[in-house]
Backbone as numpy.savetxt, mean C-alpha at the origin, in Angstrom:
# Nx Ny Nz CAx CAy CAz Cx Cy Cz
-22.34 11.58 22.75 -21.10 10.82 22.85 -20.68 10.38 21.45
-19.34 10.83 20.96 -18.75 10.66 19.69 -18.53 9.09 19.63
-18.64 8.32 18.41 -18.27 7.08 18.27 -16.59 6.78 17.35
-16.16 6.35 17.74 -14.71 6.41 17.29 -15.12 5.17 15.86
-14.45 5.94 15.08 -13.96 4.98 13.65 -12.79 4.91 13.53
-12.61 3.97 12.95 -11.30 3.37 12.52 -10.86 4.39 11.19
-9.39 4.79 11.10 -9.37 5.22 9.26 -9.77 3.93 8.66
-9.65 3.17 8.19 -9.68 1.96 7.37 -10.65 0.76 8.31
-12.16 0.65 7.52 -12.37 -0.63 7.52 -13.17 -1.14 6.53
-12.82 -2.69 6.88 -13.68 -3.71 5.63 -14.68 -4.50 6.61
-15.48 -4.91 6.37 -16.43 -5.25 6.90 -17.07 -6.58 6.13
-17.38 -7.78 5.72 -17.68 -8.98 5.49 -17.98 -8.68 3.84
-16.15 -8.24 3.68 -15.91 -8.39 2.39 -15.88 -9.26 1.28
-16.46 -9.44 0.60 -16.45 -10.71 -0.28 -15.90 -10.79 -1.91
-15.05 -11.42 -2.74 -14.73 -11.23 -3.63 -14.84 -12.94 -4.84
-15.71 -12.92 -6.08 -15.85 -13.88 -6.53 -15.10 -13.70 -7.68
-14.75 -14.11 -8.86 -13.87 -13.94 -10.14 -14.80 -15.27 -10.89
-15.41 -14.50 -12.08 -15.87 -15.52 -12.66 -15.15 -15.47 -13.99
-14.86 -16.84 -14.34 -14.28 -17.03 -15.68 -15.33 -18.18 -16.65
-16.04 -17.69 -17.55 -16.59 -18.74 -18.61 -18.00 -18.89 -17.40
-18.30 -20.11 -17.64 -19.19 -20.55 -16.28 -18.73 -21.04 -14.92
-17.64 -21.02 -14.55 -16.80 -21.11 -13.48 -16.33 -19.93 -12.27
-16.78 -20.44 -11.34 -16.77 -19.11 -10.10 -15.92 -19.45 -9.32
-14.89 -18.43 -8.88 -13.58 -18.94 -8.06 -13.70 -17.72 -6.82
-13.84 -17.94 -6.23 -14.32 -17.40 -4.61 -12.70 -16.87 -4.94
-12.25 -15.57 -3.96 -11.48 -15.67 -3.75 -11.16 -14.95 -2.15
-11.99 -13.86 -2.26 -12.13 -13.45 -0.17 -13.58 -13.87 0.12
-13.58 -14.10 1.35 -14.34 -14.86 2.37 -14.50 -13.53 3.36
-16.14 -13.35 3.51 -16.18 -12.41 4.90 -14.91 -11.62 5.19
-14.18 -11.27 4.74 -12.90 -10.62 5.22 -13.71 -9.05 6.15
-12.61 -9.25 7.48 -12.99 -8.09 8.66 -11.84 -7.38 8.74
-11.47 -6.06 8.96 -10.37 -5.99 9.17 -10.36 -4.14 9.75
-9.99 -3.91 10.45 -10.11 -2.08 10.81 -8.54 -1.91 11.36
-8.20 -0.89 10.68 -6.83 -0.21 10.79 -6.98 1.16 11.22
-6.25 1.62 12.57 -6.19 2.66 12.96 -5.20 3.84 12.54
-5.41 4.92 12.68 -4.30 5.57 12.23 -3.06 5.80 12.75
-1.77 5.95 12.05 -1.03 5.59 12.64 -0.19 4.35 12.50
-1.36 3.43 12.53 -0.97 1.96 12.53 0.10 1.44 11.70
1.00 0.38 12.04 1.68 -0.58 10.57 1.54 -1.74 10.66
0.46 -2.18 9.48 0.26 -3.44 9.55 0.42 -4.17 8.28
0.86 -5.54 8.45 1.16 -6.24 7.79 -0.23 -7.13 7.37
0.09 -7.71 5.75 -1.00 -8.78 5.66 0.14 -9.83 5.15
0.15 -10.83 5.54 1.31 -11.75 5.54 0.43 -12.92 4.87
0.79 -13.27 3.81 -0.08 -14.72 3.45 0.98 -15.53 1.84
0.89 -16.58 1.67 1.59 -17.36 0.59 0.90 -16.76 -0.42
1.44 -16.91 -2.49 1.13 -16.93 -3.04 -0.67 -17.95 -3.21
-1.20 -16.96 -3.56 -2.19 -17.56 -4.04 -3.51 -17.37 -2.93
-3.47 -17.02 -1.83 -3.98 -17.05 -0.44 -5.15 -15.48 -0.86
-4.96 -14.56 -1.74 -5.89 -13.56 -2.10 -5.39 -12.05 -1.35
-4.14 -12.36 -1.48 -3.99 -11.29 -0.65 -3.69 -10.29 -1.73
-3.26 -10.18 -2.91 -3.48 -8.97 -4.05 -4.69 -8.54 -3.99
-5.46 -9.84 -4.43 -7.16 -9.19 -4.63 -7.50 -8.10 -3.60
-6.96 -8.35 -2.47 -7.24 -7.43 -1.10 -6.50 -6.34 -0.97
-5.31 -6.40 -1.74 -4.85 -5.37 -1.62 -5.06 -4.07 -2.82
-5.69 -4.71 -4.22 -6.63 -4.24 -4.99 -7.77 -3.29 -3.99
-8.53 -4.46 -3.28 -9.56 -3.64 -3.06 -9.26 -2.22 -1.95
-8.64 -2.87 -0.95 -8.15 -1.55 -0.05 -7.62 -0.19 -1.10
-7.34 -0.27 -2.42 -6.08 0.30 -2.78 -7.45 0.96 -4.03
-8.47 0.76 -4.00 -9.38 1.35 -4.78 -9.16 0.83 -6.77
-8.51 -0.39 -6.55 -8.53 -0.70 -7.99 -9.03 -2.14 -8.56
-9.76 -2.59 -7.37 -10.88 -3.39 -7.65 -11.98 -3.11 -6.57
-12.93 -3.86 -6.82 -13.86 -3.31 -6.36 -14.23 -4.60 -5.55
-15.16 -4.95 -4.61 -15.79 -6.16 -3.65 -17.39 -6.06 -4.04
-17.30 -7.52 -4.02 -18.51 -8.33 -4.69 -19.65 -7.58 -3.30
-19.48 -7.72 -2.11 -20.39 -7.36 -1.28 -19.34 -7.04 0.02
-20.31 -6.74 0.84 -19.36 -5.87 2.06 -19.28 -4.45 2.17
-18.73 -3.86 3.46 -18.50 -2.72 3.57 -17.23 -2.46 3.92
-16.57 -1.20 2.84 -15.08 -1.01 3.31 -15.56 1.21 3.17
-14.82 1.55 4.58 -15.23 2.79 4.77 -13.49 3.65 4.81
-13.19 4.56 4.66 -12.14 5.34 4.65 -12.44 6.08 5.43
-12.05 6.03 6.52 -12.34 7.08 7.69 -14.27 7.33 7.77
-15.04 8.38 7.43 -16.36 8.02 7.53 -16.91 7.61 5.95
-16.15 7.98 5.07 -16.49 7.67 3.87 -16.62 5.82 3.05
-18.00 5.87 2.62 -17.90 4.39 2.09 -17.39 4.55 0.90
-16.57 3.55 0.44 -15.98 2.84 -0.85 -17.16 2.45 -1.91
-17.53 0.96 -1.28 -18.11 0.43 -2.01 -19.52 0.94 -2.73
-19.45 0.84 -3.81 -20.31 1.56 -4.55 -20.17 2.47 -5.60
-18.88 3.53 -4.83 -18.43 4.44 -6.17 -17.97 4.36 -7.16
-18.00 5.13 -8.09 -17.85 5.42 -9.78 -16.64 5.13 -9.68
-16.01 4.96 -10.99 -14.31 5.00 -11.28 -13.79 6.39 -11.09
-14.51 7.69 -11.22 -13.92 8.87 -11.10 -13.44 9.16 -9.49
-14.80 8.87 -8.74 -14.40 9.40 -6.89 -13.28 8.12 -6.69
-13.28 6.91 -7.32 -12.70 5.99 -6.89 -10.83 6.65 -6.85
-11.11 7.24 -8.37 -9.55 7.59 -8.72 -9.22 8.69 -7.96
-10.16 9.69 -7.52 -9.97 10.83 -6.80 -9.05 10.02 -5.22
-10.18 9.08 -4.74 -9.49 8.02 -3.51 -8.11 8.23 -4.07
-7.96 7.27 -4.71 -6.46 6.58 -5.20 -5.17 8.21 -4.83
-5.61 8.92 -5.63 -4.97 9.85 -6.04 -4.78 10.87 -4.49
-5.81 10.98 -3.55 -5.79 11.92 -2.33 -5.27 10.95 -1.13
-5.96 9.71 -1.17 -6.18 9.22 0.06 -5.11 8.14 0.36
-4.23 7.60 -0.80 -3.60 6.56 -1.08 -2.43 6.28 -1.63
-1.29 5.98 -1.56 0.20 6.02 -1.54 0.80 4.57 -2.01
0.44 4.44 -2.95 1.12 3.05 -3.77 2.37 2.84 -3.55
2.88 1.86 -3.27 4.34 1.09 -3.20 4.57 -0.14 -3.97
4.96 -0.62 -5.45 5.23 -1.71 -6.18 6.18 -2.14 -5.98
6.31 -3.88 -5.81 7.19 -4.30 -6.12 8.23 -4.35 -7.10
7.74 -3.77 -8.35 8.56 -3.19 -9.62 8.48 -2.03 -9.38
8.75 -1.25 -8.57 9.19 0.52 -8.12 7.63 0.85 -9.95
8.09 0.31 -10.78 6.57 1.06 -11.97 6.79 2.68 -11.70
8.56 2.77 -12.10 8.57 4.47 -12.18 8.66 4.52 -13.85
8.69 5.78 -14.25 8.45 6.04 -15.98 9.95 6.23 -16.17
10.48 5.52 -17.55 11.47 5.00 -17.87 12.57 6.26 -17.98
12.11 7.01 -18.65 12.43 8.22 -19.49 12.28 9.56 -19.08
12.18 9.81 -17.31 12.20 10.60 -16.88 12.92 10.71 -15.80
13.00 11.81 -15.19 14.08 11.71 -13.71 13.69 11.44 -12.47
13.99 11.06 -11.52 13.64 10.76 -10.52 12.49 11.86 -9.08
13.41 12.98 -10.00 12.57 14.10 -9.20 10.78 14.11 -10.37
10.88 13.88 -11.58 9.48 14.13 -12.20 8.88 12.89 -12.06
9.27 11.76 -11.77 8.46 10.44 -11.35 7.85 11.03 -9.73
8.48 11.43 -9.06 7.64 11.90 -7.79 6.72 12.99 -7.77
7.03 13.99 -8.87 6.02 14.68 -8.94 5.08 14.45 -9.85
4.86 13.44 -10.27 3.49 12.79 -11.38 2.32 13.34 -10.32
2.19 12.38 -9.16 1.30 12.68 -8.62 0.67 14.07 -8.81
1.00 15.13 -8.29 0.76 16.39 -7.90 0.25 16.99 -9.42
0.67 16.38 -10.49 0.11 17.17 -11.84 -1.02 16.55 -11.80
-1.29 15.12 -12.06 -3.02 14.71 -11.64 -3.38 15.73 -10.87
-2.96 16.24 -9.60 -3.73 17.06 -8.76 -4.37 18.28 -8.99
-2.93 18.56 -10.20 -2.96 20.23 -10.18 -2.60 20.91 -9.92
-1.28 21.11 -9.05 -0.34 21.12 -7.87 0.29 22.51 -9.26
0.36 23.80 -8.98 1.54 24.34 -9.84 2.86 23.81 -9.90
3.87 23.98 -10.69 4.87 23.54 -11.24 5.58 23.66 -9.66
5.80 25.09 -9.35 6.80 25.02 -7.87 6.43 24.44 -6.95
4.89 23.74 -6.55 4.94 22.99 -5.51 5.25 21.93 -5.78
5.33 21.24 -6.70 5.28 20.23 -7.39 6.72 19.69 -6.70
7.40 20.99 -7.54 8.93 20.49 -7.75 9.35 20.80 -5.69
9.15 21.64 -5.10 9.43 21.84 -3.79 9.05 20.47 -3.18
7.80 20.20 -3.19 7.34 18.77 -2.53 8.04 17.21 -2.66
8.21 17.35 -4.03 9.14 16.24 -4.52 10.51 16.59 -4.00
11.32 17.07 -4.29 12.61 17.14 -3.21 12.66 17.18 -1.88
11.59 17.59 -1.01 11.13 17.29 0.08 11.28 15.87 0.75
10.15 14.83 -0.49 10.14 13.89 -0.47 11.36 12.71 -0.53
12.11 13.55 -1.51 14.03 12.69 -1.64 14.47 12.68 -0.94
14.40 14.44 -0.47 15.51 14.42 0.66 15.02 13.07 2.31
13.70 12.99 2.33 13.58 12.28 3.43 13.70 10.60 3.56
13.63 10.14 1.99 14.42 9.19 1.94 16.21 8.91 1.26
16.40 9.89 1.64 17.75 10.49 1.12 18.13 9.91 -0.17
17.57 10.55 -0.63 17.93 10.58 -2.23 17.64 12.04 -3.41
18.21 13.05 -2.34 17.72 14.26 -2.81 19.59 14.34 -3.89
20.22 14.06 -3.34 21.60 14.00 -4.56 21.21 13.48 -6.00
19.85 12.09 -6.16 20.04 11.75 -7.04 18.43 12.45 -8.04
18.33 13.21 -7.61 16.71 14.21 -8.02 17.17 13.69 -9.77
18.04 14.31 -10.18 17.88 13.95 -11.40 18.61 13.26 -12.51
18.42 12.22 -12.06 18.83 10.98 -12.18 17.70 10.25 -12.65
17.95 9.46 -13.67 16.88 8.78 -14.23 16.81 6.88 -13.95
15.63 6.09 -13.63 15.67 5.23 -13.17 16.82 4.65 -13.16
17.29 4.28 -14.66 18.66 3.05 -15.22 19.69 3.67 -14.47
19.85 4.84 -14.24 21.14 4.85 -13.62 20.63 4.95 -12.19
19.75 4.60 -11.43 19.93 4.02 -9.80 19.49 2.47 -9.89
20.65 2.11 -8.78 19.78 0.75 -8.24 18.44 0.64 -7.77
18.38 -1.17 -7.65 17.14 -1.45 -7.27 16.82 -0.67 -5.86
17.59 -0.51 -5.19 16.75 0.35 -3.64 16.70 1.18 -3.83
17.60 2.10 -4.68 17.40 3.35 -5.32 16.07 4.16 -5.85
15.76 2.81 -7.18 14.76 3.12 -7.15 13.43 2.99 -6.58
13.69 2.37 -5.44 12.29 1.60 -4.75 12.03 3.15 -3.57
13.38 3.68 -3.27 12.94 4.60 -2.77 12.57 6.13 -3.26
12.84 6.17 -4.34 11.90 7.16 -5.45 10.65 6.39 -5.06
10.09 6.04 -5.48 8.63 5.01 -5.50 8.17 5.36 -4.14
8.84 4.97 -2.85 8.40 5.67 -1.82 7.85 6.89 -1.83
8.82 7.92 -2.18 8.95 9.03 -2.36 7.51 9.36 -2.91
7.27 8.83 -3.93 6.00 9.23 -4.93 4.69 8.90 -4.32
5.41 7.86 -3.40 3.95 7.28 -2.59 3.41 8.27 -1.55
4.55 9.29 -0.92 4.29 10.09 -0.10 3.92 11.52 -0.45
4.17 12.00 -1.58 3.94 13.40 -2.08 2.90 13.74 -2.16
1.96 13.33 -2.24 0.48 13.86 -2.27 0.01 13.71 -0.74
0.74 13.14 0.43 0.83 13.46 1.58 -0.70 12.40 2.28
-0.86 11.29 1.68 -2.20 10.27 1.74 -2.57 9.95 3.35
-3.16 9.49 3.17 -3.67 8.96 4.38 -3.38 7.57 4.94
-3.29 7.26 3.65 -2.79 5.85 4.23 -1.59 5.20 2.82
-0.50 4.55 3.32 0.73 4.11 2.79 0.27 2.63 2.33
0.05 2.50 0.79 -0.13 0.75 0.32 1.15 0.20 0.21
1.40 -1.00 0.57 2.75 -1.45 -0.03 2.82 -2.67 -0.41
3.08 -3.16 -1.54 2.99 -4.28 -2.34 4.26 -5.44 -2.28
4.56 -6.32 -1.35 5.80 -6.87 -1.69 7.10 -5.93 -2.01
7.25 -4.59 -1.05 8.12 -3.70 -1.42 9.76 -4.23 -1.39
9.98 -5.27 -0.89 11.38 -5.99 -0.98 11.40 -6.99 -1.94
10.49 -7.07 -2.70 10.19 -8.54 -3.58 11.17 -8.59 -4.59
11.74 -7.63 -5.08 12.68 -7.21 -6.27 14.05 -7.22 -5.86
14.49 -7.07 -4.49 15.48 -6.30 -3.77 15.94 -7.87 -3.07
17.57 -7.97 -3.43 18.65 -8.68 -2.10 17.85 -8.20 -0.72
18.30 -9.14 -0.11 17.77 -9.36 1.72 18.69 -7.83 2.39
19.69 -7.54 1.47 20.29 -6.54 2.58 19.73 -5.29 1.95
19.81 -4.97 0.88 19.08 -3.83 0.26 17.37 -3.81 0.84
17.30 -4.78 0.94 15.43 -4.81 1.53 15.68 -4.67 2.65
16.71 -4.87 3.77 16.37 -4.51 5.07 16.36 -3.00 5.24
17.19 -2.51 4.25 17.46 -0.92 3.93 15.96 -0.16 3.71
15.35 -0.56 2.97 14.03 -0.23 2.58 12.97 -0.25 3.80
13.02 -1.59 4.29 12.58 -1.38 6.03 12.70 -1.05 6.86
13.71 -0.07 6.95 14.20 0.70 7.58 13.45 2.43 7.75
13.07 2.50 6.23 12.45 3.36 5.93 11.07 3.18 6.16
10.85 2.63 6.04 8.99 2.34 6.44 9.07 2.17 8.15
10.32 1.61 8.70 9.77 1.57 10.07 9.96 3.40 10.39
11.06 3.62 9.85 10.62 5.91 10.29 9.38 6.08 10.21
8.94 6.19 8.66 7.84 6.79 8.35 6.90 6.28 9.38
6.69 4.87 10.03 5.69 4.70 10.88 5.45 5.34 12.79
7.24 5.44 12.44 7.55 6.11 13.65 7.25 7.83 13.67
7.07 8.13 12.24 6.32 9.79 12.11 5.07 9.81 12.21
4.31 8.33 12.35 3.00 8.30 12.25 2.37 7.95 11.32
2.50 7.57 10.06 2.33 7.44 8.86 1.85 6.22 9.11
0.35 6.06 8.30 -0.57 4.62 8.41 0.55 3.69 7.48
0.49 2.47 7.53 0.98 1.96 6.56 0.26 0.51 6.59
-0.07 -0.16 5.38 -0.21 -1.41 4.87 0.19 -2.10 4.29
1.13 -3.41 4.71 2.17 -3.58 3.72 2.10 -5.33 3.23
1.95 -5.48 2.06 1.35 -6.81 1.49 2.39 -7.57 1.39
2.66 -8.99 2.24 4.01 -9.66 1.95 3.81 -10.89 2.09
4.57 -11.95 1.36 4.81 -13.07 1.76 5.64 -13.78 2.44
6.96 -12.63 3.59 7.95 -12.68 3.88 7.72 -12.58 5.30
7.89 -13.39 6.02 7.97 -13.41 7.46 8.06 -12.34 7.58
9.46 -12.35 7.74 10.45 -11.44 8.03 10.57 -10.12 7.97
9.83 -9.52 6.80 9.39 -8.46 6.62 8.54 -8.02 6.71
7.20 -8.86 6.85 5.96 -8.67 8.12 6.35 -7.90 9.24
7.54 -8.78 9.85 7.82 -8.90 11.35 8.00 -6.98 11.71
8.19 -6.40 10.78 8.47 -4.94 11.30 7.37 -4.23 11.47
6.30 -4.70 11.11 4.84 -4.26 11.22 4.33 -4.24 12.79
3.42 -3.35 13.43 3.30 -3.24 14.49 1.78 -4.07 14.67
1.47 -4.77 13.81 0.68 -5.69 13.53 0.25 -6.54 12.30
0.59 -7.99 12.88 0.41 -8.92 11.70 -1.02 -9.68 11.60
-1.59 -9.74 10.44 -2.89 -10.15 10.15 -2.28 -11.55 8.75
-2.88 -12.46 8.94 -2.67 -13.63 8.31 -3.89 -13.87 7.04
-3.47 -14.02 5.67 -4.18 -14.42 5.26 -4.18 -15.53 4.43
-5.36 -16.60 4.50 -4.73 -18.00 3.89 -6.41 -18.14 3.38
-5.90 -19.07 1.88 -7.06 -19.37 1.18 -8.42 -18.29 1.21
-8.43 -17.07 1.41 -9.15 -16.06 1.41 -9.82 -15.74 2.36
-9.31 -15.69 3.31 -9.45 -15.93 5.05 -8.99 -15.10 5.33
-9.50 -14.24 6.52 -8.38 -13.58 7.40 -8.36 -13.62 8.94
-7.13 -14.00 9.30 -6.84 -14.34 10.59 -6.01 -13.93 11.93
-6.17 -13.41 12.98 -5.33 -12.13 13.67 -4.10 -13.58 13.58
-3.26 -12.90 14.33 -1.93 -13.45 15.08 -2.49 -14.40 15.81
-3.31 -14.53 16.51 -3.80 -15.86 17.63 -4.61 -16.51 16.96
-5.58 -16.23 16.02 -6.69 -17.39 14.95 -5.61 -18.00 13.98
-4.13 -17.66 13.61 -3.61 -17.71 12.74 -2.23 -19.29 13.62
-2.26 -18.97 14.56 -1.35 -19.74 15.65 -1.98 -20.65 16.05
-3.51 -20.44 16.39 -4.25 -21.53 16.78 -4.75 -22.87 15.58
-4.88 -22.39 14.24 -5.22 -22.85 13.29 -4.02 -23.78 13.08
-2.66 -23.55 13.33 -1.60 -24.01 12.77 -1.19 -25.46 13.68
-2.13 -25.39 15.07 -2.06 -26.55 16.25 -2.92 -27.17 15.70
-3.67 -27.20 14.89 -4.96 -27.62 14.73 -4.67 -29.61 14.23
């Protein structure tokens, strides 16, 4: 009898930050398993540790103790090289500063990825317009950041997040930069992609933009709490 795994879990994750002789806890036991498919939100205020967490899911920090597995594969432990291999196969960055390259076009910011890979030049370039066209922005392929707007460019950035075709979608405060109406635009797009199936994880401090997630997880003071530990805490 097969045992079902989760793509994504963390397991009594722990994260400390020491500065000088001073130790600042910052995750607590953190539990958390994401299925595939899934869209979930981590919803928590400044300061609550939810970067640090989204560092660690995202393979660019590492956890003090705990277990975090990628489908059957463990994390914790590996080198910076398999780590970057993660980053680069398994993982689909979304910044709140889109962090596209200044001086290039919109179609070669999406195909960065694929040259790390190795990808020849024509898949490169086929995949990346692929990628525009599905957040429709295949008109502006070459077009360089300054001349698109902020959703403009947030959805290049999408775009780039999806070309290497990951396993799972990170997303960092992806409206954090963006007017409320240009960001609902952007959520719009993440609710498709989740409706194609596409895992997604999306780091916010915004209700509201939680709320499109097909599950919200709470995190406060380096805690993590479902929807009902998070409601119950708040009667408290």
């Amino acid at each position: 009898m097969s045992v079902h795994t989760p793509l994504l879990s963390l397991q009594g994750i722990n994260k400390t930050y020491v500065m000088g002789d001073v130790l600042f806890p910052v995750l607590h036991d953190i539990t958390l398993s994401v299925e595939a498919g899934e869209f979930v939100s981590i919803l928590g205020p400044s300061g609550s540790g939810k970067s640090t967490l989204m560092n660690i899911i995202g393979c660019l920090d590492v956890a003090d103790s705990g277990i975090y597995t990628i489908g059957r594969r463990a994390v914790v432990g590996l080198g910076e090289k398999d780590m970057a291999r993660i980053r680069n196969r398994d993982i689909g960055f979304v910044f709140q500063n889109f962090q596209l390259l200044p001086r290039v076009s919109a179609i070669e910011n999406v195909m960065l990825p694929l040259l790390y890979a190795k990808a020849p030049r024509a898949e490169r370039m086929a995949r990346a317009m692929a990628e525009l066209e599905r957040v429709g922005l295949a008109d502006k392929a070459h077009n360089l950041p300054r001349q698109l707007s902020g959703g403009q460019q947030q959805r290049v950035a999408i775009a780039r997040a999806l070309v290497t075709r990951p396993r799972i979608l990170l997303a960092d405060e992806p409206t954090g930069a963006l007017d409320r109406a240009t960001g609902a635009q952007i959520m719009d797009i993440f609710r498709s992609l989740h409706e194609e199936g596409i895992t997604i994880i999306m780091i916010t401090h915004d209700h509201k933009v939680a709320s499109a997630a097909s599950r919200i997880v709470h995190i406060l003071d380096g805690h993590l709490y479902s929807a009902e530990e998070y409601a119950a805490l708040e009667q408290e």
